[in-house]
C-alpha positions as CSV (number, residue, x, y, z in Angstrom):
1,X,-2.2,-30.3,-2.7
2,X,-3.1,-26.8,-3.8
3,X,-1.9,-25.1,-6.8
4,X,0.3,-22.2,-4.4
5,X,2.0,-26.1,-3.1
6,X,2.7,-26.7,-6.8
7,X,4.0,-23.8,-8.3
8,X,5.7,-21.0,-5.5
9,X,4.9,-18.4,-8.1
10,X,1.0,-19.1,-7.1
11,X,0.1,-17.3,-4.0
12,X,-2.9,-17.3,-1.9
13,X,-4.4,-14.0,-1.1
14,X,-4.0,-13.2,2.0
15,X,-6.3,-10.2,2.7
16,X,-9.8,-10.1,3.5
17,X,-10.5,-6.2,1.8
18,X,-10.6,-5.6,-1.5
19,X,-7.6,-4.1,-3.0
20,X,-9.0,-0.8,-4.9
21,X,-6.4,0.7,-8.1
22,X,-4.7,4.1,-7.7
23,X,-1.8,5.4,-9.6
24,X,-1.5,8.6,-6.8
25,X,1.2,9.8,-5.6
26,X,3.0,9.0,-2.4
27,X,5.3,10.4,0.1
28,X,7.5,8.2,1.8
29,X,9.7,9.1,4.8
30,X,12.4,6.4,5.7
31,X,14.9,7.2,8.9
32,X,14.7,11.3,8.3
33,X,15.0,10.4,4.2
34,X,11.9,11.5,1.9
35,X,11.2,9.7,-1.2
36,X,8.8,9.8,-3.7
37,X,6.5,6.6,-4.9
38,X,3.5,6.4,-7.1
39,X,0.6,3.8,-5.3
40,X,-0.4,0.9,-7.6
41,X,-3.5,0.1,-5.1
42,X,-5.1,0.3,-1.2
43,X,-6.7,-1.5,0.7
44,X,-8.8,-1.7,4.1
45,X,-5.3,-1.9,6.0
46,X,-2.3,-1.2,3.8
47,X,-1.4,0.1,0.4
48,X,1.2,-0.6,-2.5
49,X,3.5,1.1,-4.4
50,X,6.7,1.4,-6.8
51,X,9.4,3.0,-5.7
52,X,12.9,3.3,-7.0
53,X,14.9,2.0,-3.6
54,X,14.6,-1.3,-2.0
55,X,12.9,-1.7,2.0
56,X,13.8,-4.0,4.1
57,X,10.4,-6.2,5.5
58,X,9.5,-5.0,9.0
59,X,11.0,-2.4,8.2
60,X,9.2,0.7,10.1
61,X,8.0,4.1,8.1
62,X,5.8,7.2,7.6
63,X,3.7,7.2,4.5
64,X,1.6,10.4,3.0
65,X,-0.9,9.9,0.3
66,X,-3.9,11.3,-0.6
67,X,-7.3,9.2,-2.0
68,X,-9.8,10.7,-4.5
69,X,-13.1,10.6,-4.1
70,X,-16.1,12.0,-5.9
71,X,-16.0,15.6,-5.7
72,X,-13.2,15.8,-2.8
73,X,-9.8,14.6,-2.3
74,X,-8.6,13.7,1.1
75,X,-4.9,13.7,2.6
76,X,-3.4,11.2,5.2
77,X,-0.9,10.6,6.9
78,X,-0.1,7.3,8.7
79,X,2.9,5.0,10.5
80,X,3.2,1.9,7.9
81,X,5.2,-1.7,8.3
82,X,6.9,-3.1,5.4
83,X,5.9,-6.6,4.6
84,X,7.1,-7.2,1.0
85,X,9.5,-5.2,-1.5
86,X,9.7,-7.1,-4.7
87,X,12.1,-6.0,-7.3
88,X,10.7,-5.3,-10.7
89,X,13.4,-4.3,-13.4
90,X,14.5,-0.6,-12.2
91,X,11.8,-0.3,-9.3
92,X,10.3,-2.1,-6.4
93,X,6.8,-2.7,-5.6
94,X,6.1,-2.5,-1.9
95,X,3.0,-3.0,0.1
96,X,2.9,-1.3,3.8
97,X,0.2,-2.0,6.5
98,X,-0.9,0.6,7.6
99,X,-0.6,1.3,11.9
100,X,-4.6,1.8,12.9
101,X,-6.2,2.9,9.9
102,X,-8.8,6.3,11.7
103,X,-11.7,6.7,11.0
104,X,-12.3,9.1,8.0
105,X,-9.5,6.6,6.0
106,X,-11.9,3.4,6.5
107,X,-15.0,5.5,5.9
108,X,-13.7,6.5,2.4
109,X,-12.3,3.1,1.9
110,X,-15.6,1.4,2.1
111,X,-17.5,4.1,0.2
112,X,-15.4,3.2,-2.4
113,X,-15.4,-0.6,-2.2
114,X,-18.9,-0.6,-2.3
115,X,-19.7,1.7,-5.5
């Protein structure tokens, strides 16, 4: 048995990329809405963030974020799929994967996983 069999609380991570911390912000559009989120982390494929509404998993959206880097600041813009939104007290945390992260996105990404 492993411990995530034991207690449900303990989950195995699932991702092979590290997950990097940000506290940027984030532009979320939901069916024509926009909404504002700040990103708690990224990674290779996807990203997390707090929000103040709830998203269904699976749910399909549009997410605009920009990563800092040293000495420049790049802006993206991608298609995402939900697939979590937890509740925490007033806000949610939900993590997207991100629809065919380009080229420039997993360049930065790995320039800053590796420093």
């Amino acid at each position: 048995m492993t411990a995530s069999n034991l207690n449900p609380q303990i989950t195995t991570e699932k991702r092979m990329a590290k997950r990097l911390p940000s506290s940027r912000p984030v532009i979320l559009i939901i069916n024509e809405r926009t909404l504002y989120a700040v990103m708690t982390d990224f990674s290779k494929h996807g990203i997390g963030f707090m929000a103040d509404i709830e998203i269904p998993r699976h749910e399909r959206v549009e997410v605009h974020f920009d990563i800092a880097a040293p000495q420049q600041i790049t802006s993206f813009q991608f298609k995402a799929e939900v697939k979590h939104c937890y509740k925490l007290q007033s806000q949610s945390h939900i993590g997207v994967k991100l629809d065919f992260p380009n080229r420039d996105y997993l360049s930065l990404y790995e320039s800053l996983a590796s420093a």
